[in-house]
N, CA and C of each residue as an Amber inpcrd file, in Angstrom:
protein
   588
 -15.9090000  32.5730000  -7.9080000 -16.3330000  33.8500000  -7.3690000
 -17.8090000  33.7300000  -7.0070000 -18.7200000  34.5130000  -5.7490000
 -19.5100000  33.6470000  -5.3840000 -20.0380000  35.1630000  -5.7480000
 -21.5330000  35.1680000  -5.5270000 -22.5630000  36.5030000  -6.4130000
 -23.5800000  36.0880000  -5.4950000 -23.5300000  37.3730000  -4.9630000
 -25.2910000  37.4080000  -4.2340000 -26.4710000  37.0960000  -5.4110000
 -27.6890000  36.4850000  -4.5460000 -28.5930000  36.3700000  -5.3690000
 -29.0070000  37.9870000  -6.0390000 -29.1670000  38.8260000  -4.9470000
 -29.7080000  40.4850000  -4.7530000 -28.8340000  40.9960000  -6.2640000
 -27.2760000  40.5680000  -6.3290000 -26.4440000  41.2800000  -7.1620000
 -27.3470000  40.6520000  -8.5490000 -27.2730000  39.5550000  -8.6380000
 -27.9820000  39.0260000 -10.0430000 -29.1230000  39.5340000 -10.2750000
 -29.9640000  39.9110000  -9.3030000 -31.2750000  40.6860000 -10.0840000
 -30.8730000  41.5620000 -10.2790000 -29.7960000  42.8720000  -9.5840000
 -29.6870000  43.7410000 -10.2640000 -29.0160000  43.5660000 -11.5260000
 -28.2700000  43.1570000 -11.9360000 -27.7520000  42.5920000 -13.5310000
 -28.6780000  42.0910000 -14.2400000 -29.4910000  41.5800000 -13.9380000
 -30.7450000  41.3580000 -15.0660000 -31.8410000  42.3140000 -14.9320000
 -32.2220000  43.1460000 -14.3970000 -32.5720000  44.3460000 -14.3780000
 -32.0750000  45.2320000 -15.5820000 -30.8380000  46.0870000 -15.3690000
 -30.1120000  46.0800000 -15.9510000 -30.0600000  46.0320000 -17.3020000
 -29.8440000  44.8330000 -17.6250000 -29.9560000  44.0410000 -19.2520000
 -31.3040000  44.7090000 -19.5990000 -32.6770000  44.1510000 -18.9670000
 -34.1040000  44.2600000 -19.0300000 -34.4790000  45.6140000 -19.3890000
 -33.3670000  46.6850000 -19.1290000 -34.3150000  48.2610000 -18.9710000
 -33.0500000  48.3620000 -20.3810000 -32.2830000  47.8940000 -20.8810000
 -31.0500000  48.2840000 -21.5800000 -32.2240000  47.5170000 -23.2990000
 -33.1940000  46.7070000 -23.0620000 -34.0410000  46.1780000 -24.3520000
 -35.1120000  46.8400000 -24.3630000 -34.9430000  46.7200000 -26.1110000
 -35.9970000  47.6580000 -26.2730000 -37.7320000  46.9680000 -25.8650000
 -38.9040000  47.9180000 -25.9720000 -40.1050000  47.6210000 -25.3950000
 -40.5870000  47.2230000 -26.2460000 -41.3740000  46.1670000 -26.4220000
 -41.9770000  45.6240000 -27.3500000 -43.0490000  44.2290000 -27.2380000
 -43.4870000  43.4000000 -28.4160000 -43.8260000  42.4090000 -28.0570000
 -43.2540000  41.3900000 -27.9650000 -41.7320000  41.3590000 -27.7130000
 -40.7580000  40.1770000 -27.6540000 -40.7300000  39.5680000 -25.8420000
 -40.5130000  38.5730000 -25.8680000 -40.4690000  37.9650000 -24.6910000
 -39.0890000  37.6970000 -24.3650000 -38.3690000  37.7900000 -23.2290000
 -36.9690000  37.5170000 -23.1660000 -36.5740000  36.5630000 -21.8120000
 -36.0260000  35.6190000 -22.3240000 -35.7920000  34.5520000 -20.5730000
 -34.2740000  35.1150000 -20.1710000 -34.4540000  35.1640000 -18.7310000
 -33.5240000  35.6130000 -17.9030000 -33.3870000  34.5560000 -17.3780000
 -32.0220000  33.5660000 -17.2110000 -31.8860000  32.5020000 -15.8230000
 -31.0270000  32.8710000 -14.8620000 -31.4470000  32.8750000 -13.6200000
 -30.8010000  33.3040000 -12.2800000 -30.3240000  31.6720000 -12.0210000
 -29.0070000  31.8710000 -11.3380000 -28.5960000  30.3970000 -11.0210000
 -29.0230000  30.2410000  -9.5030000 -29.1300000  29.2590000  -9.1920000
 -29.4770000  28.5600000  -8.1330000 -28.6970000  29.3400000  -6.9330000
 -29.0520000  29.2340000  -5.6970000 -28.1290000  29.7610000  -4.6830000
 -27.1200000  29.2540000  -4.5320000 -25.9650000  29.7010000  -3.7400000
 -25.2190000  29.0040000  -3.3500000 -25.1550000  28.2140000  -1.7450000
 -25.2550000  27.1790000  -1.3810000 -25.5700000  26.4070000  -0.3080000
 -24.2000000  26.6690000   0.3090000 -24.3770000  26.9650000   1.8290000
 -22.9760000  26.9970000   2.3480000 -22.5820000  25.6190000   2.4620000
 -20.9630000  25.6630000   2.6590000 -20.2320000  24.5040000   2.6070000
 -20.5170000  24.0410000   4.5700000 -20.6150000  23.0600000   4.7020000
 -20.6300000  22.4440000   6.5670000 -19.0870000  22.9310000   7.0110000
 -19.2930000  23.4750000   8.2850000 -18.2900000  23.4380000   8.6340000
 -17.9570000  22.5340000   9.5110000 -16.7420000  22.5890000   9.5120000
 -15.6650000  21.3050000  10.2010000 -15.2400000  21.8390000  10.8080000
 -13.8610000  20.8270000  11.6620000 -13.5320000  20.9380000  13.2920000
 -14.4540000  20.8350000  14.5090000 -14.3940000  21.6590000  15.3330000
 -15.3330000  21.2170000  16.8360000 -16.3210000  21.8600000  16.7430000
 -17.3300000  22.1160000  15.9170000 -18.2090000  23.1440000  15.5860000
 -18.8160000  22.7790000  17.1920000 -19.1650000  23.4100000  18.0410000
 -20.0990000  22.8730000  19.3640000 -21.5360000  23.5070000  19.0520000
 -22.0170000  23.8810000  18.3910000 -23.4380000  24.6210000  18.0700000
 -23.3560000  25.9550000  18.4000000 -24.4930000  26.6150000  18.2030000
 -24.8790000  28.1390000  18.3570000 -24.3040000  28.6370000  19.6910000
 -23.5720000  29.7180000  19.0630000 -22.7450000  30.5990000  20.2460000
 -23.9010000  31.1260000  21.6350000 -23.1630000  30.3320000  22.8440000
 -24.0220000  30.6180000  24.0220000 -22.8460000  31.7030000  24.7370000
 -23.3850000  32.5990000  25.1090000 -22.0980000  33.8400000  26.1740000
 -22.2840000  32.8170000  27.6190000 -21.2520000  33.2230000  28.2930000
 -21.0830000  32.3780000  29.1480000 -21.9070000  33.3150000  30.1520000
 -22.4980000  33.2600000  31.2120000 -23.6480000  33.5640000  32.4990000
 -22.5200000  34.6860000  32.8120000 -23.2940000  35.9180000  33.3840000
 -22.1880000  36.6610000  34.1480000 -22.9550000  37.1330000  35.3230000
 -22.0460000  37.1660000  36.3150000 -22.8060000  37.8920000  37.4760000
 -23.8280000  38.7750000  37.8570000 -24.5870000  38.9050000  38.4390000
 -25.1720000  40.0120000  38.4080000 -24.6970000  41.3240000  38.7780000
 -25.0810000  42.3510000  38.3390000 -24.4050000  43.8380000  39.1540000
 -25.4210000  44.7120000  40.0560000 -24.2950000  44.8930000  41.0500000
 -25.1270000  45.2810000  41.9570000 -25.7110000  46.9660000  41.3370000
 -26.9640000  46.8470000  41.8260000 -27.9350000  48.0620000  41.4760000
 -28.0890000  49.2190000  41.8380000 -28.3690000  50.0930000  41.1010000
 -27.6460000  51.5830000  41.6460000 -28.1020000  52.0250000  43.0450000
 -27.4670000  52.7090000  43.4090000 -27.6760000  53.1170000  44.9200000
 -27.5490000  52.2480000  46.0690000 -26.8790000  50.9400000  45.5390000
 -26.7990000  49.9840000  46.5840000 -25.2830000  49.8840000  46.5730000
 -24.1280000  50.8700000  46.9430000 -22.9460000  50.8100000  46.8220000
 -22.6340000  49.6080000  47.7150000 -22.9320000  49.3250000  48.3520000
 -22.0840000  48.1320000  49.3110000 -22.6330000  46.6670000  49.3140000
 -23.2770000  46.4870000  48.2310000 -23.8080000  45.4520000  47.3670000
 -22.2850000  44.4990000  47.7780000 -22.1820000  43.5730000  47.2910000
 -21.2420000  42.3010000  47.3500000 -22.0290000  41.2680000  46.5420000
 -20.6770000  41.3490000  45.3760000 -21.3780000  40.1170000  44.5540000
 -21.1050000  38.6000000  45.2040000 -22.0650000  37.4150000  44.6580000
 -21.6030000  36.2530000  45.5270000 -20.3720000  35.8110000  45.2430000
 -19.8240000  34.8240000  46.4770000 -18.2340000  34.2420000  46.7920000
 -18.6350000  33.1180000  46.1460000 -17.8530000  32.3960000  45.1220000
 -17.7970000  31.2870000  44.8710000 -17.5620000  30.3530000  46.4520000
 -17.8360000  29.1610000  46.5530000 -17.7060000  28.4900000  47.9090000
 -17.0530000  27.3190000  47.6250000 -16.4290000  26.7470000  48.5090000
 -15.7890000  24.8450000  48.4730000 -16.6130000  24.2790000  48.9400000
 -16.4320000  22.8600000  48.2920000 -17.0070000  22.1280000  49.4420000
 -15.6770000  20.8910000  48.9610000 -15.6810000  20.2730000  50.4180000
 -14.6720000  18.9530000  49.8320000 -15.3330000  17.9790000  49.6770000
 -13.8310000  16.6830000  48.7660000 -14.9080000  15.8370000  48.1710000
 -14.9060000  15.0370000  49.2760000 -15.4350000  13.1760000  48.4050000
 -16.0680000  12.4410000  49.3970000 -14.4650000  11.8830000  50.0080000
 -14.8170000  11.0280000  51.3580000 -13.6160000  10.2190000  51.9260000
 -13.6880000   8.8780000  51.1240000 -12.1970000   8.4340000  50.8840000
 -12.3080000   7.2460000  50.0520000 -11.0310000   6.2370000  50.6280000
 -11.3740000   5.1760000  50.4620000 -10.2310000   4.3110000  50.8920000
  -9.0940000   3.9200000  50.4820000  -7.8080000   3.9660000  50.9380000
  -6.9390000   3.9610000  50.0650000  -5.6480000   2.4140000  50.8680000
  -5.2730000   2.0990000  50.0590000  -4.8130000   0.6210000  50.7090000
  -3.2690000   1.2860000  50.3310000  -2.2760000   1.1960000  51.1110000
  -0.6440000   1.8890000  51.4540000   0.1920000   1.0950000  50.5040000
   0.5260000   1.7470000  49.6460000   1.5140000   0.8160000  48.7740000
   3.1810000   0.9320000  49.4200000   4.0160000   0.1270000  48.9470000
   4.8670000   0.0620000  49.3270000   5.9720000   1.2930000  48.4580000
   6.7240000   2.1990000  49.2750000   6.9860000   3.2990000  48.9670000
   6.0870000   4.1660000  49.3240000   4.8990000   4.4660000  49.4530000
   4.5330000   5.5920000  49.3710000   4.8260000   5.9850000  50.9120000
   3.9790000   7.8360000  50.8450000   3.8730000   8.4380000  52.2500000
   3.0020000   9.3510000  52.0770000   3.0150000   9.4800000  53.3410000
   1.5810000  10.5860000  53.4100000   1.3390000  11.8740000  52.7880000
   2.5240000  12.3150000  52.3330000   2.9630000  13.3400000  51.4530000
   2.2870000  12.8370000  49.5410000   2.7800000  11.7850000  49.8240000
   2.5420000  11.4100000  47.6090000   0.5750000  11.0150000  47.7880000
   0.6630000   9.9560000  48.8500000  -0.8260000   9.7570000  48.9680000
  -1.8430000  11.1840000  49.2410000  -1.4590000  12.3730000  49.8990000
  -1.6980000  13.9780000  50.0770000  -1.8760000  14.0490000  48.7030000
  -0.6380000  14.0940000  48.0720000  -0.4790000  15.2130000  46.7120000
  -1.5220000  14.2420000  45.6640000  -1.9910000  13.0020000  45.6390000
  -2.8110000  12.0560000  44.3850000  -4.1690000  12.4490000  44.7010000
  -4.7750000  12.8510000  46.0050000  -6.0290000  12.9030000  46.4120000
  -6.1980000  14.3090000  46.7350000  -5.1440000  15.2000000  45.9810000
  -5.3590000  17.0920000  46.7740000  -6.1310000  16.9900000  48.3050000
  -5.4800000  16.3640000  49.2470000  -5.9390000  16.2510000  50.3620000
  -4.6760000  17.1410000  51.0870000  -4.6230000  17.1930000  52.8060000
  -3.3370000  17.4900000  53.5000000  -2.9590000  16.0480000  54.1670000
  -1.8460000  16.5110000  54.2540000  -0.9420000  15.4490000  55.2780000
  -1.5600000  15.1750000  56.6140000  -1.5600000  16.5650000  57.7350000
  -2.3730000  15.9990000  58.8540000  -3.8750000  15.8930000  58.7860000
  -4.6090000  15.8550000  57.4040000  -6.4970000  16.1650000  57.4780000
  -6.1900000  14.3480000  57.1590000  -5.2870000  13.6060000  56.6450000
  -5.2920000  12.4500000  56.8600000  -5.0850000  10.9940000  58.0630000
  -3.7630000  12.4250000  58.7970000  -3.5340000  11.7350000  60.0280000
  -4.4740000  12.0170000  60.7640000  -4.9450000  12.8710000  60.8120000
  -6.3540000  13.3400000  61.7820000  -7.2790000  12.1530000  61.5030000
  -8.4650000  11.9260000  60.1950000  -8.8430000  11.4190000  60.2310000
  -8.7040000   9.6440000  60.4660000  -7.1730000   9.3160000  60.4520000
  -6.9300000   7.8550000  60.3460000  -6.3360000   7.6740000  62.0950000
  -6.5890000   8.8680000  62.8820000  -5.9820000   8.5620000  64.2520000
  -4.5220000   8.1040000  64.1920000  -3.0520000   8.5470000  63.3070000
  -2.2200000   8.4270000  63.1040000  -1.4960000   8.8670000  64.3760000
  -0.7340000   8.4990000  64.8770000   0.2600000   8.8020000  66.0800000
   1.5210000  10.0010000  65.4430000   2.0350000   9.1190000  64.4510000
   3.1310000  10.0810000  63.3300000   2.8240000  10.0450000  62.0740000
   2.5720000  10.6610000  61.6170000   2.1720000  10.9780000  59.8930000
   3.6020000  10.3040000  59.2040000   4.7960000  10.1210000  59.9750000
   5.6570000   9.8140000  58.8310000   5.9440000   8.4950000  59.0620000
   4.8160000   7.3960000  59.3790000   5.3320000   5.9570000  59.5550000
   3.6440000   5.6380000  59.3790000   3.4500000   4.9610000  58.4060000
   2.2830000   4.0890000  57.5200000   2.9710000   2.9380000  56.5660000
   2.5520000   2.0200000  57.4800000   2.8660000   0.7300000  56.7900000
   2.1470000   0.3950000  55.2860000   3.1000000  -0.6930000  54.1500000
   2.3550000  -1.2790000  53.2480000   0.8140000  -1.9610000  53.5890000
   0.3780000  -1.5950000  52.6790000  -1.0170000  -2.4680000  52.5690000
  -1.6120000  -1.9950000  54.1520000  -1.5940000  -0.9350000  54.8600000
  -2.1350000  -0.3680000  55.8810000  -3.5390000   0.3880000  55.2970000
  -4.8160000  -0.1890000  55.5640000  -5.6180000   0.9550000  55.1170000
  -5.7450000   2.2480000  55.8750000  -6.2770000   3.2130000  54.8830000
  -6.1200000   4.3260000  55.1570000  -7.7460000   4.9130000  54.5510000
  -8.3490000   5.8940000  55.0470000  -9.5880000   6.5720000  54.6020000
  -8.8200000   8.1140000  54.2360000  -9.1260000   8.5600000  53.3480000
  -8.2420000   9.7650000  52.5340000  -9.3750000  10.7450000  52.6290000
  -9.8100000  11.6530000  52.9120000  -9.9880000  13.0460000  52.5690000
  -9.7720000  13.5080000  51.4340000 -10.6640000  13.6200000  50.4290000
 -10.4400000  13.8050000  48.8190000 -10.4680000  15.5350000  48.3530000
 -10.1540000  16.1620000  47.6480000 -10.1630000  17.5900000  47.2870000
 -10.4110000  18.3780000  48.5390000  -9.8040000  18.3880000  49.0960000
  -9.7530000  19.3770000  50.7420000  -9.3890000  20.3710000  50.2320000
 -10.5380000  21.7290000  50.2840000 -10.4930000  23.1480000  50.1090000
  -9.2200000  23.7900000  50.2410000  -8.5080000  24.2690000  49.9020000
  -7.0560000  24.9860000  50.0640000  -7.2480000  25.6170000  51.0170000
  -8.2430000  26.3020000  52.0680000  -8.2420000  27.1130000  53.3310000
  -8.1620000  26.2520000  54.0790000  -8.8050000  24.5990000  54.1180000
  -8.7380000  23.6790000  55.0010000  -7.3910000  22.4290000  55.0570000
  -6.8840000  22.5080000  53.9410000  -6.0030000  22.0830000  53.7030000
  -4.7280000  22.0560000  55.3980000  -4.1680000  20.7920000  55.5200000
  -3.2590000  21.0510000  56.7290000  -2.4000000  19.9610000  56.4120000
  -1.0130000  20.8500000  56.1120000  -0.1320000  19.7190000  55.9450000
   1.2370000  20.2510000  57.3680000   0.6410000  20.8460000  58.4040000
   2.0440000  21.1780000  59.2800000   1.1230000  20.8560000  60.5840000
   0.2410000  20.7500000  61.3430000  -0.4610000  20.3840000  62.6140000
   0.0240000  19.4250000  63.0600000   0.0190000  18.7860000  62.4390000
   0.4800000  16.7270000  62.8460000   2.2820000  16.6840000  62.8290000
   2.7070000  17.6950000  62.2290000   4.0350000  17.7980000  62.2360000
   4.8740000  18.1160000  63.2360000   5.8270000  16.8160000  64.1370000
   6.3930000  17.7550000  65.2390000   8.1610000  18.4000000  64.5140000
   8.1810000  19.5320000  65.2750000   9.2770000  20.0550000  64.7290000
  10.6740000  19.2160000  65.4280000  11.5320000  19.2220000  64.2770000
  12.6640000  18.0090000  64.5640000  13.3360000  19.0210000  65.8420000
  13.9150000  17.7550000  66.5970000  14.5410000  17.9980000  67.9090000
  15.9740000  17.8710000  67.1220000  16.8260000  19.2020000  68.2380000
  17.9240000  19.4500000  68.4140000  18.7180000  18.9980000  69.6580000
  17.9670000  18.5850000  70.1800000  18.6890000  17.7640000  71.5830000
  19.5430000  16.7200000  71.2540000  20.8460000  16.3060000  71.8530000
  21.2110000  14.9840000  71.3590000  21.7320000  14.2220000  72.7220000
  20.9420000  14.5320000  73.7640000  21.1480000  13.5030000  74.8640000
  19.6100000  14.4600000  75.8670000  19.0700000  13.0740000  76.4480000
  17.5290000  13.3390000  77.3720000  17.7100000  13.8800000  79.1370000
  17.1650000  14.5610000  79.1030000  17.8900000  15.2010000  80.6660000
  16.8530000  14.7710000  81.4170000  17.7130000  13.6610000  82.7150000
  17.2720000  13.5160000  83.2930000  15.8620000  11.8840000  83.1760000
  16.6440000  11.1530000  81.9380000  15.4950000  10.2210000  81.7100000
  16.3970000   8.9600000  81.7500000  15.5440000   7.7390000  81.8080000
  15.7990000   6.4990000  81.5880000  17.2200000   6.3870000  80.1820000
  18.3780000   5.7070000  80.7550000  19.5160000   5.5930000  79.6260000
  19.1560000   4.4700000  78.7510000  17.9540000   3.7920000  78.5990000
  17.5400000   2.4530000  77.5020000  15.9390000   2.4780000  77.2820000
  15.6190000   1.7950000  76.0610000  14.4730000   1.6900000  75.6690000
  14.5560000   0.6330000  74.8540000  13.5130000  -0.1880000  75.4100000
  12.6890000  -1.5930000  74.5770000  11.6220000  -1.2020000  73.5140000
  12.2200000  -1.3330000  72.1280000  12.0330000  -1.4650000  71.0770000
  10.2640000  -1.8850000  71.2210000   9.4430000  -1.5990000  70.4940000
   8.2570000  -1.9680000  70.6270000   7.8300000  -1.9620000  68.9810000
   6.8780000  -2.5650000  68.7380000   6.0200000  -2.5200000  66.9720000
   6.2220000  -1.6470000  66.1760000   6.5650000  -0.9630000  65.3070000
   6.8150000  -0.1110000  64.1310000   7.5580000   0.7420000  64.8220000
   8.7880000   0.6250000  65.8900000   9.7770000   1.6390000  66.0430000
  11.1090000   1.6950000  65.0880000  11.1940000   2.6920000  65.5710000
  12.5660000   2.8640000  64.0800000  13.4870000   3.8430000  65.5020000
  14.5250000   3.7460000  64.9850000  15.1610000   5.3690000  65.3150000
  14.3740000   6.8420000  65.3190000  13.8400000   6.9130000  64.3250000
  13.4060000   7.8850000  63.9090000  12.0020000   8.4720000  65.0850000
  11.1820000   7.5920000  65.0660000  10.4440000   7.4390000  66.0120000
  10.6040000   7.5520000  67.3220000  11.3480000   6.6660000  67.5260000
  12.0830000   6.6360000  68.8780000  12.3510000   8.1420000  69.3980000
  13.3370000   8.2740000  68.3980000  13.8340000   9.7670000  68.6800000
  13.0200000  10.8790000  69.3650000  12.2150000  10.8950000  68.3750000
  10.6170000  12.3050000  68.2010000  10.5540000  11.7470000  69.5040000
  10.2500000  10.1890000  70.1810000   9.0500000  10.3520000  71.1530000
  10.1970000  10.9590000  72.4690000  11.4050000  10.5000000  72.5620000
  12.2380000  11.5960000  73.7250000  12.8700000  12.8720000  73.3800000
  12.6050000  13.8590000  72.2540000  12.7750000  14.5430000  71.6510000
  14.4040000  14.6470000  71.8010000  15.1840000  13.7280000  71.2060000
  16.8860000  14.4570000  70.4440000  16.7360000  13.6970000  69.0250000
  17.8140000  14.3010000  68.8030000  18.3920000  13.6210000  67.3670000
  18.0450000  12.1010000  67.0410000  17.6050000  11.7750000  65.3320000
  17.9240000  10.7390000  65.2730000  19.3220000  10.5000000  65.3910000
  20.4660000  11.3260000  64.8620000  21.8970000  10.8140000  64.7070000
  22.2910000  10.0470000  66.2290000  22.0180000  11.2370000  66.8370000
  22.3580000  11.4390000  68.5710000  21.8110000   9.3880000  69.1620000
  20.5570000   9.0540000  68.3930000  20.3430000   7.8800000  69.4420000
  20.8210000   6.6060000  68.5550000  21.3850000   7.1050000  66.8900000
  21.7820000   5.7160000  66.0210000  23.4570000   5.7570000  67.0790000
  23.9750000   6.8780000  66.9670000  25.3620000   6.9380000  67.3410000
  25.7110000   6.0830000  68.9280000  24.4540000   6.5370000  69.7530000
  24.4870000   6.1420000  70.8560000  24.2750000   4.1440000  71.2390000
  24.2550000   3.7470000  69.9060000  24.0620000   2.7540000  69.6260000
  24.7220000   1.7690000  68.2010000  25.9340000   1.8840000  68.1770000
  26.8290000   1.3020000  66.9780000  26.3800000   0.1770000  66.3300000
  26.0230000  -0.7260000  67.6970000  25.8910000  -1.7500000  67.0200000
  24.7640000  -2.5270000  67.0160000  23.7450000  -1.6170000  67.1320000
  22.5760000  -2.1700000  66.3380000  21.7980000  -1.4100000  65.3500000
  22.0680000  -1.2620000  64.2480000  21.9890000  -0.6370000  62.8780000
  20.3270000  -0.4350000  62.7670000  20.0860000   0.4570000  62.2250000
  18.3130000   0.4120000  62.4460000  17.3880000  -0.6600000  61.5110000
  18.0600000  -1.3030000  60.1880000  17.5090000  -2.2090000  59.5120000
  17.3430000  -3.2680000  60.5490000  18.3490000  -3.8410000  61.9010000
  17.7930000  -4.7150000  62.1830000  17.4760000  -4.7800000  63.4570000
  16.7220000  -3.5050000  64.0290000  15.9110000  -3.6240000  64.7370000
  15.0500000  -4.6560000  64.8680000  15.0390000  -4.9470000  66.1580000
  13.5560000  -6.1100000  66.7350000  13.1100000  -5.9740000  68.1010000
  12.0160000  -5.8840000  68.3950000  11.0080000  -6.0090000  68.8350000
  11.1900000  -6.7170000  69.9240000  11.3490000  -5.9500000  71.2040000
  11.6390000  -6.1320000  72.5670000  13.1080000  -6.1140000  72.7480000
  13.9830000  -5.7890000  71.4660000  15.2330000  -5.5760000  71.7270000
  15.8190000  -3.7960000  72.5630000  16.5790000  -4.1320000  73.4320000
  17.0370000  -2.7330000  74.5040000  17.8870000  -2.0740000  73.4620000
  17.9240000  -0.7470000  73.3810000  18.8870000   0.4760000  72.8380000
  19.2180000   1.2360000  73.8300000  20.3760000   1.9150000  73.8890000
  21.3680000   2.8330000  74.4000000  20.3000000   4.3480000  74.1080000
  19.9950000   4.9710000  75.4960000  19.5620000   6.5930000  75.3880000
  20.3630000   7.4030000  75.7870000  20.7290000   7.8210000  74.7610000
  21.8880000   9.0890000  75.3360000  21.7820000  10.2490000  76.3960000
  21.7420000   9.8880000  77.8590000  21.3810000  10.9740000  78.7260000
  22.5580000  12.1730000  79.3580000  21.7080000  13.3280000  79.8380000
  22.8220000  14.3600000  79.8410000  22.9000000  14.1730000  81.4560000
C-alpha cells in the first residue's frame, strides 16, 4: 500500500499533539519516498499534441483553410520481367498504365517485352493518375471494309495487335486464319484479313 509523503506528516503530527508537553524528546521516522517504477513498452517521451490547423479569424467568414497538395515521386527505371504488364508494374510503383506508356513512347500499353527497359513514373497523384487514355476500346468488327485481304507479320505482332491496328476482332482474324496458330507466328510471314 503506497502513502503519500503529505499523509505521513499528518500521522506524525497527530501522534506529536496526542504527547504530552514536556522535557522529553521523541524521534519520529518518515520512510523514504517512494521512487516510481520505469515504465515499459513504447514509452516515446513527453506527450506532444499533434499541430492543428489554424482557424480562420473572426469576421473573415470565407477564410479557407490550406489544401494539403501532391506532388509525384521521382521517375525510376524498371527492367520488364517476364510475366509482368503494365497493369502489375502500374499497381508496384502507384503509377497509371498510360502515365507509363506516355512517358516510355509505347505504341500499345498491352505488349512490353522481357527485360525491355522501361522509366516508371513513381507515386502519381490520384487526380493525375491515367490508366484509360492509352487504352483503345476493343473492336467489334469482324471483317475490314474495304481494305487489303493479307498482312505481313512484322516485330512484336501477335493477333492481338494486329487486330487493334485494323480494328475487328481478335477471334475474327485467328479464325480467318486456321492454320497459323498465333504461338507460331514469324516475321514476314502473310495472314488471311477478313474483308467485308
Amino acid at each position: 500500500m503506497q502513502t503519500s509523503f503529505v499523509a505521513l506528516l499528518a500521522v506524525a503530527a497527530s501522534f506529536a499533539s496526542a504527547l504530552p508537553h514536556g522535557g522529553g524528546s521523541y524521534e519520529v521516522s518518515i520512510p523514504e519516498p517512494i521512487q516510481p517504477e520505469p515504465i515499459k513498452g513504447d514509452y516515446k517521451g513527453a506527450y506532444k499534441p499533434k499541430p492543428t490547423l489554424p482557424e480562420p479569424t473572426k469576421g473573415d467568414h470565407n477564410a479557407t483553410l490550406p489544401v494539403p497538395t501532391c506532388e509525384d515521386g521521382k521517375v525510376k527505371p524498371h527492367k520488364v520481367k517476364l510475366g509482368e504488364t503494365l497493369t502489375t508494374i502500374a499497381e508496384k510503383y502507384d503509377s497509371g498504365i498510360c502515365n507509363i506508356a506516355k512517358l516510355n513512347n509505347l505504341a500499345d500499353p498491352n505488349f512490353i517485352d522481357p527485360d525491355q527497359e522501361l522509366q516508371i513514373p513513381t507515386h502519381v497523384c490520384e487526380k493525375e493518375k491515367d490508366n484509360t487514355s492509352c487504352i483503345k476500346p476493343e473492336a467489334t468488327a469482324t471483317c475490314v471494309k474495304d481494305g487489303k485481304d493479307s498482312y505481313i507479320i512484322k516485330p512484336k505482332d501477335t493477333y492481338t495487335s494486329v487486330a487493334q491496328g485494323l480494328g475487328i476482332t481478335t477471334k475474327s482474324l485467328e479464325d480467318a486464319n486456321p492454320d497459323a496458330p498465333a504461338e507460331k507466328l514469324q516475321i514476314g510471314q502473310e495472314i488471311k484479313v477478313p474483308v467485308c
